[in-house]
C-alpha positions as CSV (number, residue, x, y, z in Angstrom):
1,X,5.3,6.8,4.0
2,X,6.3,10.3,2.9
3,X,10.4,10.6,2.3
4,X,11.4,13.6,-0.2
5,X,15.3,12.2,-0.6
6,X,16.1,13.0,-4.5
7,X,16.0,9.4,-6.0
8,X,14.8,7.2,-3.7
9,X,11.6,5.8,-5.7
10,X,14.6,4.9,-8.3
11,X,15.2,1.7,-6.7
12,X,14.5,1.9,-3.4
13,X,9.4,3.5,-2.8
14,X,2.8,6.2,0.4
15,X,2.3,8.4,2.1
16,X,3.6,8.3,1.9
17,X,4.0,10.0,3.1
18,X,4.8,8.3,1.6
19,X,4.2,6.9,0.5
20,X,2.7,2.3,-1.7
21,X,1.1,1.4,-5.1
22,X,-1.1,3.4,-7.1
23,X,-4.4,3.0,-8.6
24,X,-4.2,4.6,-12.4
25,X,-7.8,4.7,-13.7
26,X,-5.9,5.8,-17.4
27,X,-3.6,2.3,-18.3
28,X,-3.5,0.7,-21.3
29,X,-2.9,-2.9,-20.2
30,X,-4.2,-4.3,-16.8
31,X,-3.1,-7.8,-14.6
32,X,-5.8,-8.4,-12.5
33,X,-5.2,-11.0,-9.7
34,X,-8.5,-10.5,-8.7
35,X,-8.8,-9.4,-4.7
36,X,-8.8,-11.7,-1.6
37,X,-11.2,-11.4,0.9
38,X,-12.2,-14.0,4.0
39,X,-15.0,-13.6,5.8
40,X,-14.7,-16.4,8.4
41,X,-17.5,-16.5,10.4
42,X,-16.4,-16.8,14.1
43,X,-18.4,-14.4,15.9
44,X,-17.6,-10.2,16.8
45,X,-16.6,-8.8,20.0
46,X,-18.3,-5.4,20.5
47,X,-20.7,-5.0,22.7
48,X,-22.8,-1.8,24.1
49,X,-22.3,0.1,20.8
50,X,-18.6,1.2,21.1
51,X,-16.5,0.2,18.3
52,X,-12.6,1.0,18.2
53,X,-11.1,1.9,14.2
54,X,-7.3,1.8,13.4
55,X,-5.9,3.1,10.5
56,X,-1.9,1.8,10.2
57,X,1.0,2.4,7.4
58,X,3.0,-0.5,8.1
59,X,5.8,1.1,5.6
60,X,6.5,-2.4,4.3
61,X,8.4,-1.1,1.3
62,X,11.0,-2.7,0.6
63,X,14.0,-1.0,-0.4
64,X,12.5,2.4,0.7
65,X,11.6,1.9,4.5
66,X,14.6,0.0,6.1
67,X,14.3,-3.5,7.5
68,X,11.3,-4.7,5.6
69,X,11.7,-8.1,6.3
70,X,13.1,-7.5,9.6
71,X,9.7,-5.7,10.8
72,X,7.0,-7.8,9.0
73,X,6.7,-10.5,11.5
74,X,6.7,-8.2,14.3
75,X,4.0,-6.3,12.9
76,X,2.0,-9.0,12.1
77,X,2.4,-10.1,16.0
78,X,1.3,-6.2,16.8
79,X,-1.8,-6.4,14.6
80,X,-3.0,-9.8,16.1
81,X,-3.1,-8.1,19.3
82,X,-4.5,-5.2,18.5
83,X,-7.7,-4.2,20.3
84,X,-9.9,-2.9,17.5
85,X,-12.9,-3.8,15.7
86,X,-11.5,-3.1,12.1
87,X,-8.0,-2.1,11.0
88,X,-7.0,-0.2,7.7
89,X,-3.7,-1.2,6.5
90,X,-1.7,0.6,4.0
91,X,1.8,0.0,2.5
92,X,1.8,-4.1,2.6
93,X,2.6,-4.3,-1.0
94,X,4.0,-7.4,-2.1
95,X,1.8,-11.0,-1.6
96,X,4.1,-12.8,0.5
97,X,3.2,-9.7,3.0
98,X,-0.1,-9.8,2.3
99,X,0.0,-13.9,3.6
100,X,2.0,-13.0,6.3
101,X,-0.5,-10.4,7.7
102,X,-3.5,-12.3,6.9
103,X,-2.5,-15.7,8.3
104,X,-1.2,-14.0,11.6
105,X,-4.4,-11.4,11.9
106,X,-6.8,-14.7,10.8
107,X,-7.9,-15.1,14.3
108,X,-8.3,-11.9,15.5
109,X,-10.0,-10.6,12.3
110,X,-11.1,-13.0,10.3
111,X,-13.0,-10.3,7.6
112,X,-10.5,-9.5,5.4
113,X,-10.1,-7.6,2.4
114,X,-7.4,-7.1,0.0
115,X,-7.8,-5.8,-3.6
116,X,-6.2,-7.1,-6.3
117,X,-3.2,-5.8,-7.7
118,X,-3.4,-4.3,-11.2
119,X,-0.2,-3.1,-13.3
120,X,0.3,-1.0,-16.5
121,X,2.7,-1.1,-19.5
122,X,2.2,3.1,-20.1
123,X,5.9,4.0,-18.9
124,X,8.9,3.2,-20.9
125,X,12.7,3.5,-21.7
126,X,14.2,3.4,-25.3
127,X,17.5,1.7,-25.8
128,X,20.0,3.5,-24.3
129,X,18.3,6.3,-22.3
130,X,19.3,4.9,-19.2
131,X,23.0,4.3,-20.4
132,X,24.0,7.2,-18.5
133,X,22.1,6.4,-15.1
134,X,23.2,2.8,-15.0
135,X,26.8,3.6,-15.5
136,X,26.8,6.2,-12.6
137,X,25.2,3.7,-10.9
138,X,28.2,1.0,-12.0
139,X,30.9,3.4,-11.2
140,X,29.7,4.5,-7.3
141,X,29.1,1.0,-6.0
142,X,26.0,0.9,-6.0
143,X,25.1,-2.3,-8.1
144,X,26.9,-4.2,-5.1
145,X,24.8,-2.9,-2.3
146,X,22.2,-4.3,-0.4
147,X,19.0,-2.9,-1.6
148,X,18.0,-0.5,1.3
149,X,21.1,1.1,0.6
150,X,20.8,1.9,-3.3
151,X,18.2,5.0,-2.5
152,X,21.5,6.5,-0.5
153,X,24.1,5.7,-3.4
154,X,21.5,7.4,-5.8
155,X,20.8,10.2,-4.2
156,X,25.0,10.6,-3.2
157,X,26.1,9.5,-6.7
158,X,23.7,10.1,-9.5
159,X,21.1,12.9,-9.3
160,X,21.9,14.5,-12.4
161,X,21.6,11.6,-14.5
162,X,18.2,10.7,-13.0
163,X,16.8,13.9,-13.4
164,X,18.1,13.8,-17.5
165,X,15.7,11.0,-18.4
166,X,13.3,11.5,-20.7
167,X,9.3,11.7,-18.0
168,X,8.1,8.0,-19.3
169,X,11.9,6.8,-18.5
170,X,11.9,8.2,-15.2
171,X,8.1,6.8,-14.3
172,X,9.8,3.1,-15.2
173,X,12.8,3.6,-13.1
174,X,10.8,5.1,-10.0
175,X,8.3,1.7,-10.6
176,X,11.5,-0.7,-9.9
177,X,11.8,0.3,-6.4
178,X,12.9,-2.4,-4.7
179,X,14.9,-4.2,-7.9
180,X,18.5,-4.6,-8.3
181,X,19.9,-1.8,-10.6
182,X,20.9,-4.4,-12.8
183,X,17.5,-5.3,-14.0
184,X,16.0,-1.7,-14.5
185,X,17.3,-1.7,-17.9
186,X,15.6,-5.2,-18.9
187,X,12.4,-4.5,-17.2
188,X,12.5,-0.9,-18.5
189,X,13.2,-1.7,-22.5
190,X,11.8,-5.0,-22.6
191,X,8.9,-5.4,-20.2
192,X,8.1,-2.1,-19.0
193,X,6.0,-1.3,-16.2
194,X,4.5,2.1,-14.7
195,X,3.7,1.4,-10.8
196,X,5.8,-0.2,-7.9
197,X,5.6,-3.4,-6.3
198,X,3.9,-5.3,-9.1
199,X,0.9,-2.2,-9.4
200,X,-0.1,-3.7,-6.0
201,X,-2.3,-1.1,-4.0
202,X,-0.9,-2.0,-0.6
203,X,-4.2,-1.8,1.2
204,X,-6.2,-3.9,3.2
205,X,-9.3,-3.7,5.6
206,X,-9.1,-6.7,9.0
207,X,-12.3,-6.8,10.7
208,X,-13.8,-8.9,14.0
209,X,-17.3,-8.1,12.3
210,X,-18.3,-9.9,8.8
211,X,-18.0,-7.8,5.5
212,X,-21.4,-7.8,3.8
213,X,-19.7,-5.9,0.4
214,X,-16.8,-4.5,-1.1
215,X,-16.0,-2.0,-3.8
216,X,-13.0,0.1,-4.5
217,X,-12.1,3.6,-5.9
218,X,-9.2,3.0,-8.4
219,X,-7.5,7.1,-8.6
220,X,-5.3,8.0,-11.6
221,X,-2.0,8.5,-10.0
222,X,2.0,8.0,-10.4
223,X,4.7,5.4,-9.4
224,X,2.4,3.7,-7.1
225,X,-1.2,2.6,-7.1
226,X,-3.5,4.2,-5.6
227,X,-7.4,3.5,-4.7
228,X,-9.7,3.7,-2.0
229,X,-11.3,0.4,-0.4
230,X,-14.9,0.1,0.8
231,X,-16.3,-2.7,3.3
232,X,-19.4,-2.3,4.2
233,X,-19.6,-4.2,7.5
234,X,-22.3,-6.0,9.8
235,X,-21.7,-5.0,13.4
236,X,-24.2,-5.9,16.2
237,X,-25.8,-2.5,16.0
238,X,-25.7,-2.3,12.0
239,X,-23.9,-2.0,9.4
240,X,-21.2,0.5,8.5
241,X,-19.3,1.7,5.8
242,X,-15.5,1.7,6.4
243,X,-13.2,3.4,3.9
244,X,-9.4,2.7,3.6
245,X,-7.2,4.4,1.9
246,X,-3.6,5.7,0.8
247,X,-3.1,9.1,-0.6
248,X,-0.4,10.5,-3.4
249,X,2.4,12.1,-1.5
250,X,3.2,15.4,-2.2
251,X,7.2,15.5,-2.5
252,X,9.1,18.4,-2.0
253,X,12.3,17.2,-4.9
254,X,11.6,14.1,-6.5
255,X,10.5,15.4,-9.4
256,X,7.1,14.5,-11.1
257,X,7.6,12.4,-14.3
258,X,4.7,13.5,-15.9
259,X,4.8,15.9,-18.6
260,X,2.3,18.2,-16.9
261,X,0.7,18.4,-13.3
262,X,2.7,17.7,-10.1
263,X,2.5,15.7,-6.8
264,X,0.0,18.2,-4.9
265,X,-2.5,18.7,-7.4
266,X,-2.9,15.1,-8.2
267,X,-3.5,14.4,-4.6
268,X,-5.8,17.2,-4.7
269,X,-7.9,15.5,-7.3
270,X,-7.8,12.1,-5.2
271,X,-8.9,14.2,-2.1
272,X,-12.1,15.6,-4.2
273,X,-13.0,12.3,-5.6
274,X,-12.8,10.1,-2.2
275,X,-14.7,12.8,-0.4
276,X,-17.3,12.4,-2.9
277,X,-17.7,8.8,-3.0
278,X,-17.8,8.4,0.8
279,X,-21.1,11.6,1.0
280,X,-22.5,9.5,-1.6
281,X,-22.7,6.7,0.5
282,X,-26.4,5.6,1.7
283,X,-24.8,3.7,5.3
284,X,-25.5,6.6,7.7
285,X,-22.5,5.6,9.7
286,X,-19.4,5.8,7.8
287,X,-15.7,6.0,8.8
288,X,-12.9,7.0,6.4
289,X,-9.5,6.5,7.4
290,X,-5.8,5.9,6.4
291,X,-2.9,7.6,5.3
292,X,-4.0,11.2,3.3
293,X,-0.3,12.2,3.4
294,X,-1.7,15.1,4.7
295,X,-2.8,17.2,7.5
296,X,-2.7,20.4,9.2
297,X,-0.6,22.6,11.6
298,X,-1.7,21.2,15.8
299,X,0.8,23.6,18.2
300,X,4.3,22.7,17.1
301,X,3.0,20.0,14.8
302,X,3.7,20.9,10.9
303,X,1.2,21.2,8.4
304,X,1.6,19.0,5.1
305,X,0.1,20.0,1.8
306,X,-2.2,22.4,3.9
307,X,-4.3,23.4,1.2
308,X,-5.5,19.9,0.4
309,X,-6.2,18.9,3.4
310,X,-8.5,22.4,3.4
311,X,-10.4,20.1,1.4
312,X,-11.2,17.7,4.1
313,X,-11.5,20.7,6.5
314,X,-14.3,22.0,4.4
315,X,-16.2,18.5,4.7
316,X,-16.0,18.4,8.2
317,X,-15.6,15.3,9.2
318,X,-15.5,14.2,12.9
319,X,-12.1,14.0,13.4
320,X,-11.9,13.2,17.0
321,X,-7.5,12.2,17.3
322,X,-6.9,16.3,16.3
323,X,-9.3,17.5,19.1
324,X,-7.9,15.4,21.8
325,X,-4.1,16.5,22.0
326,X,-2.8,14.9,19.3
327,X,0.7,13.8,19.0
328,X,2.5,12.6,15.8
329,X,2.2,9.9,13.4
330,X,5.2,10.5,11.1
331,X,8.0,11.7,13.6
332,X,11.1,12.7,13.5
333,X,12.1,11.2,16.6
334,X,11.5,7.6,14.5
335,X,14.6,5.9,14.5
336,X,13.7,4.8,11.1
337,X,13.9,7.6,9.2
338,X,17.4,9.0,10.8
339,X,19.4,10.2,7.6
340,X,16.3,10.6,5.5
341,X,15.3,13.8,4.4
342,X,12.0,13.7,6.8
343,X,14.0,13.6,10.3
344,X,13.6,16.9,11.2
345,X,9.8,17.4,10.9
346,X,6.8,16.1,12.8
347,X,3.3,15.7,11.3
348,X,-0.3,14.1,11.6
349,X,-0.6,12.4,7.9
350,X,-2.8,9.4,9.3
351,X,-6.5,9.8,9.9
352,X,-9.8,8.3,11.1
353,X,-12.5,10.5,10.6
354,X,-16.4,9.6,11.0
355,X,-20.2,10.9,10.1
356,X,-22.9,10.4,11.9
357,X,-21.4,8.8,15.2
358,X,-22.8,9.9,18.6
359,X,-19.3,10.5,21.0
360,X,-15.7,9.3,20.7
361,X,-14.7,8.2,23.6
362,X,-11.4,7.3,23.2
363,X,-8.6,8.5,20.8
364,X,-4.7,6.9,20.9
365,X,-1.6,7.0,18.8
366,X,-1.0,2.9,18.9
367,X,1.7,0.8,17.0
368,X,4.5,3.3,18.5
369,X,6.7,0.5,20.1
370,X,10.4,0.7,19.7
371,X,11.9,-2.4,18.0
372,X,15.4,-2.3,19.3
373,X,18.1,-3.7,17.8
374,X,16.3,-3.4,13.7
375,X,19.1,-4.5,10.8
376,X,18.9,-3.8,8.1
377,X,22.3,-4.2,5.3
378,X,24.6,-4.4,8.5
379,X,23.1,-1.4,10.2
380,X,21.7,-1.1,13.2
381,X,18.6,1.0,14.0
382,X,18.4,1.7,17.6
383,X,15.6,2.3,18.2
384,X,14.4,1.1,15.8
385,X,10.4,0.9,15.1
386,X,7.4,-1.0,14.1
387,X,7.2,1.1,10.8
388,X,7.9,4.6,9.8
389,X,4.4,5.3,10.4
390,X,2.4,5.3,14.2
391,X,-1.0,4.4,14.0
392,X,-4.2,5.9,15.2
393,X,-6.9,4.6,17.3
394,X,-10.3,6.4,17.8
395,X,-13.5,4.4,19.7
396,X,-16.8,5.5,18.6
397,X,-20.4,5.3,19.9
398,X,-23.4,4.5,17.8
């Protein structure tokens, strides 16, 4: 997910791009849940060395991406019948998604992997520092709105007073997306936390083939978690390693609320580290994919945070979806960001990238179906779509 409207983390969160929870590697006091993963034995489906690899932001955030709980079953229908060997899923953030995905997918892929949430304390607002935010808030209507529409009355209303509070404040606020105004200031003061959705991470890896292992690469980032997931898996012609993951977005004007750094550099740092941990990998066939929130300049394509994703240029990866007349994954033509500040631009911010892989045979954008007739607050989105995201497909040959 990767929206640059003013205040929308406020109250409303990848990529995105968007966009999902962060991993912070610097917290002072973690919750860990500890991380689900089913490896139901029930045979694999690949044969003759070809395996297919989706990577998929199913922009399941609520108050952020509209329709939430509108779309969730519907994706959890589109998964289920998705042909691929393993799936990377970002931006499923909260646990009753998480069930919902798993339970549906269980058949199809019944190797799954979800890490464990993990929150932090290290953000917070002093009495009274968010007096003048929750009064503007008060006075335009926007305590009495559905919650997809807060980010709208925020961004309409009450820009000044968001971007007056003090950096930890403003980290708080941006963590309650999804809350009712109502309870910023209680969470805030009294139990503060510093990353969305409960510090879930919003990943996942579904695979036809059993997981052997798992690890995960926990980044220091802001308002969301962020990490990257490992799953070393057992196919019929050997095992690979399979890296998920979900990127910092760089924003354009939601400010960072940190007292130094800013959006692009910390993605940088994320870009650096994950590129490393994958090279240092013994599996010789590895696959990295998910949403990088960024990506480079294809025809009349844009480029996002082009000089990070330099960074992957430089590591030259097998990127096989750029080299076969790409289209797409965050549109504008997606009838779920009309009105958002993103509706004008078209980019590639979701990626599957391999080493040492023989041919790619195949290379799709997948996931793209409309979804007419998505409502979300009494609107109507038509047509509306899966997520905000498109996936991409990519079948390799051993």
């Amino acid at each position: 997910m990767k929206r640059i409207s003013l205040l929308v983390l406020l109250v409303a969160c990848g990529g995105s791009k968007d966009d999902g929870t962060a991993g912070g590697t610097d917290t002072d006091t973690d919750t860990d849940t500890g991380p689900t993963t089913s490896n139901i034995d029930t045979g694999t489906s690949a044969v003759g060395g070809d395996y297919t690899f989706v990577t998929y932001n199913a922009g399941l955030a609520v108050g952020f991406v509209p329709a939430a709980d509108v779309r969730e079953p519907e994706i959890s229908a589109a998964l289920a019948g998705l042909d691929a060997d393993v799936i990377c899923l970002q931006e499923v953030w909260l646990p009753t998604q998480v069930d919902a995905i798993a339970g549906a997918t269980s058949s199809a892929f019944p190797h799954q992997y979800f890490p464990a949430a993990s929150q932090s304390s290290d953000a917070q607002c002093n009495p009274g520092e968010l007096d003048s935010l929750l009064t503007c808030m008060d006075d335009a209507g926007c305590s009495d709105l559905c919650i997809d529409q807060v980010d709208d009355c925020l961004f309409d209303n009450c820009g000044v007073q968001f971007l007056m509070l003090p950096k930890d404040c403003m980290r708080c606020g941006m963590a309650n997306v999804g809350s009712a105004p109502s309870d910023i200031a209680d969470t805030c003061q009294d139990a503060p936390v510093e990353y969305a959705y409960g510090g879930s991470f919003g990943t996942g890896i579904l695979s036809k083939h059993p997981i052997v292992s798992t690890d995960e690469l926990v980044f220091t980032s802001t308002t969301n978690r962020r990490s990257a997931l490992k799953a070393v898996i057992d196919t019929p012609d050997g095992d690979v390693a399979v890296t998920c993951t979900h990127l910092t977005a760089v924003f354009d004007t939601i400010p960072y609320p940190r007292d130094s750094g800013d959006w692009e550099s910390e993605q940088a740092v994320q870009v650096a580290e994950l590129i490393d941990w994958v090279d240092n990998d013994a599996t010789e066939h590895k696959v990295l994919m998910g949403d990088m929130n960024t990506g480079p300049e294809v025809g009349e394509i844009n480029a996002e945070a082009p000089d990070n994703w330099d960074i992957f240029d430089d590591a030259d990866f097998d990127i096989p979806y750029l080299d076969d007349d790409p289209t797409c994954t965050y549109c504008a033509e997606n009838g779920l960001l009309a009105g958002s500040a993103d509706n004008d631009d078209d980019r590639i911010i979701d990626h599957v990238m391999f080493r040492g892989w023989s041919a790619y045979p195949a290379n799709a954008r997948v996931l793209d179906q409309e979804l007419p007739g998505t409502e979300s607050c009494g609107d109507t989105f038509d047509p509306g779509a899966l997520s905000d995201h498109y996936g991409v497909s990519t079948t390799a040959t051993w």
